[in-house]
TIRO-2110 file (N, C-alpha, C; in Angstrom, 1 decimal):
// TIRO-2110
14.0, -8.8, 7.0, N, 1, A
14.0, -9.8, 8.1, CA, 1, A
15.5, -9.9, 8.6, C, 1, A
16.2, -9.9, 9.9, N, 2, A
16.7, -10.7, 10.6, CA, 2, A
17.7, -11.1, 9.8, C, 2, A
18.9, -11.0, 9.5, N, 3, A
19.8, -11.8, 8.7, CA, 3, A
19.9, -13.5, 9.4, C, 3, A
20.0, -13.5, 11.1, N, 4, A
20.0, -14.6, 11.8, CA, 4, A
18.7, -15.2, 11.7, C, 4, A
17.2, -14.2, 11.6, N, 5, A
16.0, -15.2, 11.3, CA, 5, A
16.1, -15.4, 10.3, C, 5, A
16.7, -15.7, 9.3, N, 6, A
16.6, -15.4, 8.0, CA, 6, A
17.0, -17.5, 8.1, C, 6, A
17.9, -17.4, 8.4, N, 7, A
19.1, -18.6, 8.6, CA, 7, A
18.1, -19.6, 9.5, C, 7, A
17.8, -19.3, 10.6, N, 8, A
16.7, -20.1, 11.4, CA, 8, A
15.4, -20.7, 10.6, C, 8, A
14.6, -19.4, 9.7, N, 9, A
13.6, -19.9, 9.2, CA, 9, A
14.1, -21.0, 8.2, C, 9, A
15.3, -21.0, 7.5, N, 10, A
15.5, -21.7, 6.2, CA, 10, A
15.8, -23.2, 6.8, C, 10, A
16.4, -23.0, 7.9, N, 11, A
17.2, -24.2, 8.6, CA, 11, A
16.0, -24.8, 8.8, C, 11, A
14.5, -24.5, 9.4, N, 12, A
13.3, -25.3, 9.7, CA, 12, A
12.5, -25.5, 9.2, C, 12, A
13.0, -25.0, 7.6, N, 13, A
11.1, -24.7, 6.6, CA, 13, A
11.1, -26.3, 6.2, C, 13, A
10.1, -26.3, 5.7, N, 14, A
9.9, -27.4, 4.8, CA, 14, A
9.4, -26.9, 3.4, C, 14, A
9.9, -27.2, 2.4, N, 15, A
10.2, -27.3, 1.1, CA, 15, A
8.9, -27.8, 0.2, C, 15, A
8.6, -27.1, -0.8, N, 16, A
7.4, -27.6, -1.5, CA, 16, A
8.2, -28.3, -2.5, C, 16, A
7.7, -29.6, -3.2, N, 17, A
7.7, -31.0, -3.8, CA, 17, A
9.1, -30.2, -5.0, C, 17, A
10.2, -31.1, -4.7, N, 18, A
11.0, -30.6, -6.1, CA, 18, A
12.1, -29.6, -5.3, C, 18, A
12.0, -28.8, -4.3, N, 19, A
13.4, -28.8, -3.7, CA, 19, A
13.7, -29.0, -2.5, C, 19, A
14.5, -29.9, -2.5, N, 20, A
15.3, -30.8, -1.3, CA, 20, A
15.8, -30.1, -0.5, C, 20, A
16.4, -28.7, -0.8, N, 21, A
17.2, -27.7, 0.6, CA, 21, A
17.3, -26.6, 0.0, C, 21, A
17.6, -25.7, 0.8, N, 22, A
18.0, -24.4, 0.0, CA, 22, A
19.2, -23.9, 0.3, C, 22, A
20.4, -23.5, -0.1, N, 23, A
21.6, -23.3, 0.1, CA, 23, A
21.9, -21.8, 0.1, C, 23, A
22.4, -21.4, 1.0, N, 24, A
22.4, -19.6, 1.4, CA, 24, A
24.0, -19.7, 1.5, C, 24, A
24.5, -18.8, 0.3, N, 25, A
25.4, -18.1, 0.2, CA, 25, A
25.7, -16.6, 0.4, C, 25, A
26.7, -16.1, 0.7, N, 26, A
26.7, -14.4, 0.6, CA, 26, A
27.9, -14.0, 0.5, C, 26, A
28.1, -12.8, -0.5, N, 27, A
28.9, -12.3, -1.1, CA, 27, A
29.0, -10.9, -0.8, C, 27, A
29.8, -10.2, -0.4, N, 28, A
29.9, -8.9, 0.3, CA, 28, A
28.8, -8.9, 1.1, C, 28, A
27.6, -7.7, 0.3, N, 29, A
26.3, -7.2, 1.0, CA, 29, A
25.2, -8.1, -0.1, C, 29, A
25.3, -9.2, -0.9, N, 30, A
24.5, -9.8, -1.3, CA, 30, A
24.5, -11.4, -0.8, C, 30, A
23.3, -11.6, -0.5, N, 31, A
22.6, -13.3, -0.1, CA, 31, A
22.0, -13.5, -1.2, C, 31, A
22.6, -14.5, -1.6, N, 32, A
22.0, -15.7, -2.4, CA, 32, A
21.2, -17.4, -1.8, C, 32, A
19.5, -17.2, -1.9, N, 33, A
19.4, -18.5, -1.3, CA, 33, A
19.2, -19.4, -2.7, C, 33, A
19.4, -20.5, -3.0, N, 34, A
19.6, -21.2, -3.9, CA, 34, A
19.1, -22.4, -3.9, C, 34, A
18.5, -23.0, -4.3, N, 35, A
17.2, -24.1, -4.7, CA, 35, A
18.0, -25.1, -5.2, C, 35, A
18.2, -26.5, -4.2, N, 36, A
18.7, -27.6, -4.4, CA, 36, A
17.2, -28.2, -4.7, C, 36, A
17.9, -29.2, -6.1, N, 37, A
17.1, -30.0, -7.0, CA, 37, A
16.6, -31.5, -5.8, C, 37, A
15.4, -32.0, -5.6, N, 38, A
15.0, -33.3, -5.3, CA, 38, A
15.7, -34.1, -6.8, C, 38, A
15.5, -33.7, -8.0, N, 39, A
15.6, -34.7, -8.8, CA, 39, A
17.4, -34.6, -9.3, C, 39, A
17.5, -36.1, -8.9, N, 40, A
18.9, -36.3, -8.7, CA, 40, A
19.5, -36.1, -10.3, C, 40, A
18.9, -36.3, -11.7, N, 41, A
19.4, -36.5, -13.0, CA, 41, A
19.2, -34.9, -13.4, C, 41, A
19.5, -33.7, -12.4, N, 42, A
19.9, -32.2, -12.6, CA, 42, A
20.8, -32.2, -12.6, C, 42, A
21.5, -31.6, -13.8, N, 43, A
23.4, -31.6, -13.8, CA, 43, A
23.8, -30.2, -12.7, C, 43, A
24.8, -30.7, -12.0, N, 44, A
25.0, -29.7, -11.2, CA, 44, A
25.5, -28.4, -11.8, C, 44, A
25.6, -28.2, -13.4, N, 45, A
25.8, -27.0, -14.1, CA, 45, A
24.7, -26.7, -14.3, C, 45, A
23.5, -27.0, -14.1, N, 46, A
21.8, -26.6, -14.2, CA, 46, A
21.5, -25.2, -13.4, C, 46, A
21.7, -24.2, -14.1, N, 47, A
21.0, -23.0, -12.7, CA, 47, A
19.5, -22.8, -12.3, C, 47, A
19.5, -23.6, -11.3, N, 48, A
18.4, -23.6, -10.5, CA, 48, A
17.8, -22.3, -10.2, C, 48, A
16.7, -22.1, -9.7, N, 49, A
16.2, -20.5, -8.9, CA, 49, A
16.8, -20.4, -7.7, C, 49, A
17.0, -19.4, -7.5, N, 50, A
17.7, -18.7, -6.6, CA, 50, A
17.1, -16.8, -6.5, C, 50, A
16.6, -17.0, -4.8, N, 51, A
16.6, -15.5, -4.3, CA, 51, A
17.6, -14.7, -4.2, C, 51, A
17.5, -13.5, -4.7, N, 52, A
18.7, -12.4, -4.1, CA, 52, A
18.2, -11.4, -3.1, C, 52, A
19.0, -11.2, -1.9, N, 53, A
18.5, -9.8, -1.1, CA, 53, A
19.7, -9.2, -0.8, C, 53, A
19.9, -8.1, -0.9, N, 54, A
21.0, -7.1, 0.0, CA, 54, A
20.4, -6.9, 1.8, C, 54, A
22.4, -6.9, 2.1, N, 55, A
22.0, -7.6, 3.5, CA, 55, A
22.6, -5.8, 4.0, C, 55, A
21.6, -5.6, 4.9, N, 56, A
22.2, -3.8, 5.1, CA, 56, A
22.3, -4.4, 6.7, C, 56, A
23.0, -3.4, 7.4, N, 57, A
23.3, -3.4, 9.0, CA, 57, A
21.9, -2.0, 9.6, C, 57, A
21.6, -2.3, 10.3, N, 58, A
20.7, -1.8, 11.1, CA, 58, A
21.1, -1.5, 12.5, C, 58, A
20.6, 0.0, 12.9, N, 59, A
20.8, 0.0, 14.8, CA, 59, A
19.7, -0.5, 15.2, C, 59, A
19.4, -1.4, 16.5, N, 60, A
17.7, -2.2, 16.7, CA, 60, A
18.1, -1.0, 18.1, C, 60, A
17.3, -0.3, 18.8, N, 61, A
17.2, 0.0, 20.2, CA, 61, A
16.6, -1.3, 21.1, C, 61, A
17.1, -0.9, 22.2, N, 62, A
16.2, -2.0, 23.1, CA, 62, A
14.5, -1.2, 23.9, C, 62, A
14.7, 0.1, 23.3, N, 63, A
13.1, 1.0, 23.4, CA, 63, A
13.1, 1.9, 22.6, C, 63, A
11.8, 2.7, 22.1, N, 64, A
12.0, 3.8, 21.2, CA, 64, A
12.5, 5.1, 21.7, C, 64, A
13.9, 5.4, 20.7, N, 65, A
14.2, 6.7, 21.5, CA, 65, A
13.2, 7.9, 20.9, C, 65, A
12.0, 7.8, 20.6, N, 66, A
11.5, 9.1, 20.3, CA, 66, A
10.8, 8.8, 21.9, C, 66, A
10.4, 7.7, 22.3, N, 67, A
9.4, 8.0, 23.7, CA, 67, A
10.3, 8.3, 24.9, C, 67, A
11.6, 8.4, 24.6, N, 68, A
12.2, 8.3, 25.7, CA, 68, A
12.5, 10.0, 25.9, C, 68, A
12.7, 10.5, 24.5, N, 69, A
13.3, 11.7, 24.3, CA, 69, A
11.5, 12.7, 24.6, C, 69, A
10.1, 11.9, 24.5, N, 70, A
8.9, 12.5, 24.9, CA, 70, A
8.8, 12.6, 26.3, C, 70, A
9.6, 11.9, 27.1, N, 71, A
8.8, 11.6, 28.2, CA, 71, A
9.5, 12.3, 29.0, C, 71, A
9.1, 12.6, 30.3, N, 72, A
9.2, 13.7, 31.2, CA, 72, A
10.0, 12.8, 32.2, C, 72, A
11.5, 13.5, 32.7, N, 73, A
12.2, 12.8, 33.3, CA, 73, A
13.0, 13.6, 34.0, C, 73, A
12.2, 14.4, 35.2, N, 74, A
12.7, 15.6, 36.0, CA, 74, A
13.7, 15.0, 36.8, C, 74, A
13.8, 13.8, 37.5, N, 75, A
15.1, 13.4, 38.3, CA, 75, A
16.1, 13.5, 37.9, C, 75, A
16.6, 13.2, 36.3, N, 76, A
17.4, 12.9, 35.6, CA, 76, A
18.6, 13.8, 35.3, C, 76, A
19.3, 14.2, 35.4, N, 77, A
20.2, 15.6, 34.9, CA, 77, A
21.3, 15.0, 33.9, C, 77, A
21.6, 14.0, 33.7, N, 78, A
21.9, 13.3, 32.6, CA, 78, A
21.4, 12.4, 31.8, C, 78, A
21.5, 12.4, 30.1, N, 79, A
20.5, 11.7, 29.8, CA, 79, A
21.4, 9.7, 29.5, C, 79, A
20.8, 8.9, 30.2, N, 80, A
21.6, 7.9, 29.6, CA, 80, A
21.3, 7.3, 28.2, C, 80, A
22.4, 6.4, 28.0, N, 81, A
22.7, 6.2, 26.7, CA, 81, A
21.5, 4.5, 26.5, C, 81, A
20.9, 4.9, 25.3, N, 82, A
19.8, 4.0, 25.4, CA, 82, A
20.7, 2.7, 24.4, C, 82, A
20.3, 1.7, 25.3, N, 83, A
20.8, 0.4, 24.7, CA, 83, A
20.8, -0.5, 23.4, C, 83, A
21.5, -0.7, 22.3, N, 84, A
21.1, -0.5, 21.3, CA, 84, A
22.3, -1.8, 20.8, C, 84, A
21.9, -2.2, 19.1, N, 85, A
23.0, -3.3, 18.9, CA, 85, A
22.9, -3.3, 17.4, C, 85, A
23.8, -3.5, 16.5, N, 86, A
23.6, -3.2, 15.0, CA, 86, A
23.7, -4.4, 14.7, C, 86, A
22.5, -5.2, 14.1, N, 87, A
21.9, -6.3, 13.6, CA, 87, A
21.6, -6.1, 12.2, C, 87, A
22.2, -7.3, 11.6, N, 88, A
22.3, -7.1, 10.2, CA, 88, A
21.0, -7.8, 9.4, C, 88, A
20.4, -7.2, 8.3, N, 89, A
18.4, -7.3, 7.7, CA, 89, A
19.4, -7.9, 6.0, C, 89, A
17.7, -8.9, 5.8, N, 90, A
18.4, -9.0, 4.6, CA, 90, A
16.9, -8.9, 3.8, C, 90, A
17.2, -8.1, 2.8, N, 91, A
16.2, -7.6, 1.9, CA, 91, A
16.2, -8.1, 0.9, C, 91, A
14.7, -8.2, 0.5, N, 92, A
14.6, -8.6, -0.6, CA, 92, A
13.4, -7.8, -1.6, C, 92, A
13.9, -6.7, -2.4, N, 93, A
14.2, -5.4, -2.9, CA, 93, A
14.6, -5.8, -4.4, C, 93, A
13.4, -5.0, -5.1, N, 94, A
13.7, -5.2, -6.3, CA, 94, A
12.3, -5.8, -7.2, C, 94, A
12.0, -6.0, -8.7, N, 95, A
11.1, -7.0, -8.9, CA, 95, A
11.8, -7.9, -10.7, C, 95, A
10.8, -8.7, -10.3, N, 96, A
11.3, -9.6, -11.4, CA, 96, A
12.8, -10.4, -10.9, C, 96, A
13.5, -10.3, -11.8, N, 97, A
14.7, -11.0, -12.2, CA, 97, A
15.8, -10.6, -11.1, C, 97, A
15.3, -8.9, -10.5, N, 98, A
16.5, -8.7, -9.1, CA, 98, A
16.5, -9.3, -8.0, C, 98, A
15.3, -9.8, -7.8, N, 99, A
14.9, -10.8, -6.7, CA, 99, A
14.6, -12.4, -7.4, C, 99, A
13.9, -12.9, -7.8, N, 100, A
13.8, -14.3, -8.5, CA, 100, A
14.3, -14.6, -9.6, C, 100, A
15.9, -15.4, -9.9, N, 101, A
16.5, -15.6, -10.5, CA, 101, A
16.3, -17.2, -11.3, C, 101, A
16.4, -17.8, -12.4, N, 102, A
16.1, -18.8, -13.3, CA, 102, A
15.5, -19.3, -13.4, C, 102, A
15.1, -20.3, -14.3, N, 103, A
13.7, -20.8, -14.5, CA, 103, A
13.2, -22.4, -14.1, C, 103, A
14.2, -22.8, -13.6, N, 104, A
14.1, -24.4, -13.1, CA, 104, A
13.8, -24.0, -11.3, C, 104, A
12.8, -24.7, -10.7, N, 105, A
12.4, -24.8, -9.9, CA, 105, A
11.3, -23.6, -9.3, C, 105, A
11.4, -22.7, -10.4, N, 106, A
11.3, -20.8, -9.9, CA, 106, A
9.6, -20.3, -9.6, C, 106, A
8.6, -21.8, -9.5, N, 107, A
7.7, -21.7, -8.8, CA, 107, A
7.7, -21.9, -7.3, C, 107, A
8.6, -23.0, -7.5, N, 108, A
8.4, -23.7, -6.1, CA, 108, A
9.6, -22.6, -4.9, C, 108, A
10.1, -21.9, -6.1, N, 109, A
11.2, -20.8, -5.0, CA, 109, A
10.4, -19.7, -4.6, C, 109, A
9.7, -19.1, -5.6, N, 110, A
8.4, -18.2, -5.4, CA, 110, A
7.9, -18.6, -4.1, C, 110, A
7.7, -20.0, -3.8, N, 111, A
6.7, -20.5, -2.2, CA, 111, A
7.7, -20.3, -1.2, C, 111, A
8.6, -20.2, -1.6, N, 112, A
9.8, -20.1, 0.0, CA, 112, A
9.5, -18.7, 0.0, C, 112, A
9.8, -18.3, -0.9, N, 113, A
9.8, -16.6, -1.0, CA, 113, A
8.5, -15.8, -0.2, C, 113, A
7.3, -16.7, -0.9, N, 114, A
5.8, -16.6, 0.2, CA, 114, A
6.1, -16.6, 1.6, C, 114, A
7.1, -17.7, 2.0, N, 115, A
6.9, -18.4, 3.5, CA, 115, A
7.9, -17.6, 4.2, C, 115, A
8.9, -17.2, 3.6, N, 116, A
9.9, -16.1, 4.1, CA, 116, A
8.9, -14.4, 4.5, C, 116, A
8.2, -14.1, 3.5, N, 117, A
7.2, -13.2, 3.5, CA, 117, A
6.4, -13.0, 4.6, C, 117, A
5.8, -14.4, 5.1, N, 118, A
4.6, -14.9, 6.1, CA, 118, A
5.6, -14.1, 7.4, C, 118, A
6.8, -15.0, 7.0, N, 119, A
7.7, -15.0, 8.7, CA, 119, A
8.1, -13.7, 9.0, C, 119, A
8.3, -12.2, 8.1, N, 120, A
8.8, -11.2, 8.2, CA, 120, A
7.8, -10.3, 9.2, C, 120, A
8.4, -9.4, 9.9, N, 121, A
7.3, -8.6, 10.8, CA, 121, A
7.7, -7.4, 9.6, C, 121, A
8.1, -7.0, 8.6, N, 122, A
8.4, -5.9, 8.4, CA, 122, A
8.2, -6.2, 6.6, C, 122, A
7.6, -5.6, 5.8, N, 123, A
7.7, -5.5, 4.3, CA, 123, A
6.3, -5.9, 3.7, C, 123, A
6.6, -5.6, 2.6, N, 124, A
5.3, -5.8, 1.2, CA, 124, A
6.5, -7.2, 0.1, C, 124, A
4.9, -7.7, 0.3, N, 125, A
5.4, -8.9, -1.3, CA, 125, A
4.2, -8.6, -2.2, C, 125, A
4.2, -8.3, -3.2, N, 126, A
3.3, -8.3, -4.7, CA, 126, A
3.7, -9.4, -5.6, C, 126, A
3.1, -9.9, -6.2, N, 127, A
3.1, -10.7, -6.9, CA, 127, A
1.8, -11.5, -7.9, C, 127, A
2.3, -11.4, -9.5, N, 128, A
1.5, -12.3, -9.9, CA, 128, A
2.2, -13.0, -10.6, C, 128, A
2.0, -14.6, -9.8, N, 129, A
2.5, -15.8, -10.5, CA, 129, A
1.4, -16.7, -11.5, C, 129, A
2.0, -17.6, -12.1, N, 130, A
1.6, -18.8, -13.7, CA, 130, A
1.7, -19.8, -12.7, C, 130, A
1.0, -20.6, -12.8, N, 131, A
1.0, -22.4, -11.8, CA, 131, A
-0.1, -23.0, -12.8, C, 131, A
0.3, -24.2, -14.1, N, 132, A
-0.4, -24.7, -13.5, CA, 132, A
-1.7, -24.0, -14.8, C, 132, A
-0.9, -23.0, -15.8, N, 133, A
-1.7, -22.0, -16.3, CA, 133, A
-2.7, -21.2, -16.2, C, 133, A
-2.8, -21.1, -14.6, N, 134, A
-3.2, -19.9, -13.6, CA, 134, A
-2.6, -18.9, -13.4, C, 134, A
-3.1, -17.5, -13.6, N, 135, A
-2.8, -16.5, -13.1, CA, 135, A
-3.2, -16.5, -11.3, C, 135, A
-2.4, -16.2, -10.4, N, 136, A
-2.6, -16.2, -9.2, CA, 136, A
-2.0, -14.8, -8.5, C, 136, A
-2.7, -13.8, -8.1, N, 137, A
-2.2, -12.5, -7.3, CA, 137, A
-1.9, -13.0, -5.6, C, 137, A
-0.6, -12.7, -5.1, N, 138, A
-0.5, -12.3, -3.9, CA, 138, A
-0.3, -11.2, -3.3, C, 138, A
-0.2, -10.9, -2.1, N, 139, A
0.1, -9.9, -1.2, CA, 139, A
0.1, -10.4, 0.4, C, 139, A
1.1, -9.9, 0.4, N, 140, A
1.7, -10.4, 2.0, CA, 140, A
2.6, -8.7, 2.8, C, 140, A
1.5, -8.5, 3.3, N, 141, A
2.1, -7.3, 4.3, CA, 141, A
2.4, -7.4, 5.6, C, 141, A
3.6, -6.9, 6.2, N, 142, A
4.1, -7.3, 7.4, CA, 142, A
3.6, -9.0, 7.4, C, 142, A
4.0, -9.4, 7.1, N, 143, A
3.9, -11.0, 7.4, CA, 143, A
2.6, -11.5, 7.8, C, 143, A
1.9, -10.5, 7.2, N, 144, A
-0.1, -11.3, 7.0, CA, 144, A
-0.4, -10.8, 5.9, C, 144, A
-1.2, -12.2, 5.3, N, 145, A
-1.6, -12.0, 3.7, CA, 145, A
-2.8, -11.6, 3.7, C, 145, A
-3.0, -10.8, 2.5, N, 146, A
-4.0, -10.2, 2.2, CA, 146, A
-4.8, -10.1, 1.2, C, 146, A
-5.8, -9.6, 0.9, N, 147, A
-6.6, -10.4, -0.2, CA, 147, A
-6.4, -9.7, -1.9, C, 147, A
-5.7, -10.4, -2.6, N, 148, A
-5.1, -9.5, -3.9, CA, 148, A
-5.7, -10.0, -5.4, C, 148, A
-6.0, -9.1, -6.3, N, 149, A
-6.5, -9.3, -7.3, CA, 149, A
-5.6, -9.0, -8.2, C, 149, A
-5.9, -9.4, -9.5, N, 150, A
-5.4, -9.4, -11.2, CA, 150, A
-6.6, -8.4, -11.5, C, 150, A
-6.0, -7.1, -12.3, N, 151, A
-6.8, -6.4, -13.0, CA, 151, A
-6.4, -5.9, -14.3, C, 151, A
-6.6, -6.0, -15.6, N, 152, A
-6.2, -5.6, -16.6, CA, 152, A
-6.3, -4.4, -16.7, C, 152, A
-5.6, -3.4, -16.7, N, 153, A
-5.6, -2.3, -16.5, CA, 153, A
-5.2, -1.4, -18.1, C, 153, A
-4.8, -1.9, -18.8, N, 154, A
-4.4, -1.8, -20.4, CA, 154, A
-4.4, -2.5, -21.0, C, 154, A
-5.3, -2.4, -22.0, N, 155, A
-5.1, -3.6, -23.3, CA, 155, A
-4.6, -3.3, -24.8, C, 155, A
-4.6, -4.4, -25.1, N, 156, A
-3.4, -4.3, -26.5, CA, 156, A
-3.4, -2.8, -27.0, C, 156, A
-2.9, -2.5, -27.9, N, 157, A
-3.1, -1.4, -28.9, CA, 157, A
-3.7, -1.9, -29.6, C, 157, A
-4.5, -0.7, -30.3, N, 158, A
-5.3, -0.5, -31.6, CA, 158, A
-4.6, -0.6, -32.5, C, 158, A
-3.7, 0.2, -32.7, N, 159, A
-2.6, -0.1, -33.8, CA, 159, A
-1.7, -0.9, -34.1, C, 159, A
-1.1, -1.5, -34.8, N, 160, A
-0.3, -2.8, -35.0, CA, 160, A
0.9, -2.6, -34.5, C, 160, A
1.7, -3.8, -33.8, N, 161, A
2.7, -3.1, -33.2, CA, 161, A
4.0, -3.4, -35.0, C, 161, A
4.8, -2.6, -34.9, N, 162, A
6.1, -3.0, -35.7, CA, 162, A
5.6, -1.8, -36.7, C, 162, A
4.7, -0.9, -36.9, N, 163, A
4.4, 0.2, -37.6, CA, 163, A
5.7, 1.0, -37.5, C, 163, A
5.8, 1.9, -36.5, N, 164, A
6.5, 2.5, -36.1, CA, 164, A
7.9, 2.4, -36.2, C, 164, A
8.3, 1.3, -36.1, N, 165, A
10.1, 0.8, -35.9, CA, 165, A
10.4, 0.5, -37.1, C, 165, A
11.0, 0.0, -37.1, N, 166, A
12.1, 0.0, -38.3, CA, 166, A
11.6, -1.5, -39.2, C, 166, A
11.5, -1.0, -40.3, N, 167, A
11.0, -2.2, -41.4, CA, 167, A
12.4, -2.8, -41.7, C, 167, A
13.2, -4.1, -41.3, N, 168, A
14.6, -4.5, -41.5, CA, 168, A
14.7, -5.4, -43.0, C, 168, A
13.9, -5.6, -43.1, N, 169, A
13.4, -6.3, -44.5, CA, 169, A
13.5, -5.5, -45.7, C, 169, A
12.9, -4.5, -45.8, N, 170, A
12.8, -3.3, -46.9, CA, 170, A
13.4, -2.1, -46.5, C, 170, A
14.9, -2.0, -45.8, N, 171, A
15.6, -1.5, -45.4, CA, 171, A
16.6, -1.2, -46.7, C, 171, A
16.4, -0.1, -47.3, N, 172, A
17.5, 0.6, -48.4, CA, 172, A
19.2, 0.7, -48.0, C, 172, A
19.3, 0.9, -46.3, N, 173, A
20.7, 1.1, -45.6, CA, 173, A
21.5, 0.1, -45.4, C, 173, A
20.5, -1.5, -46.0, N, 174, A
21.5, -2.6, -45.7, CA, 174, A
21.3, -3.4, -47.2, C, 174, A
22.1, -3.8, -47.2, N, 175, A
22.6, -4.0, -49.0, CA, 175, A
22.4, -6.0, -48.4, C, 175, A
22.4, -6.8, -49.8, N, 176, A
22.4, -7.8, -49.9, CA, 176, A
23.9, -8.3, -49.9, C, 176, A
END
């Protein structure tokens, strides 16, 4: 998304129950948006959830130069220079812990994250979130959601786990 829609959408969203604002910091090529507490008795040494994206620079054209460079343009004997402007994207790349950071509020950041998703013309969100002791599958492509399942695709082992590794108990190599 838009580094500037990025800042627009956050400045207009409305917030699900439990965070009061969201605070966007950035540090070189990384944004940090960060989940201000509704509940005032959070010590402000509390780490709240907080999104991470890396913010890359982009060339946007103002038309596609593959159609321009297709298209038949016998008047022309020079080619002009197609109008263009480097607009900086901020991604949000990664899963688990590289993108959705701590565990105070980190459901209700997950729903910005949704609504940031909704607003993008560009990307994939996967996801399976706990609410509530629900398992819940999303998917949000290009900024329309789509219909996503939970499928257990492997189950436990047959064999016991801790077989294999190291018995630290009846360990001859470590002395009392």
């Amino acid at each position: 998304m838009p580094l500037e829609d990025l800042r627009d959408h956050i400045a207009d969203a409305t917030y699900p129950d439990g965070i009061d604002d969201v605070e966007i910091t950035r540090r070189n090529n990384t944004l940090i948006l960060k989940a201000v507490a509704e509940d005032q008795s959070v010590s402000k040494y509390t780490p709240t959830a907080q999104l991470k994206a890396s913010v890359t620079e982009n060339r946007v054209y103002e038309e596609d130069p593959d159609e321009r460079r297709n298209s038949f343009r016998w008047d022309e004997e020079e080619e002009e220079e197609i109008e263009s402007e480097l607009v900086e994207f901020a991604a949000f790349k990664g899963d688990r812990e590289t993108v959705l950071q701590n565990s105070l509020l980190q459901y209700e950041m997950f729903l910005v994250l949704c609504e940031i998703a909704s607003a993008a013309e560009k990307g994939t969100l996967t996801a399976i979130s706990e609410h509530d002791g629900d398992l819940e599958a999303t998917r949000i492509v290009d900024g329309e959601t789509r219909p996503a399942d939970i499928e257990v695709v492997e189950g436990p082992r047959d064999r016991g786990s801790g077989e294999t590794g190291v018995n630290w108990r009846d360990n001859k190599f470590i002395s009392d």
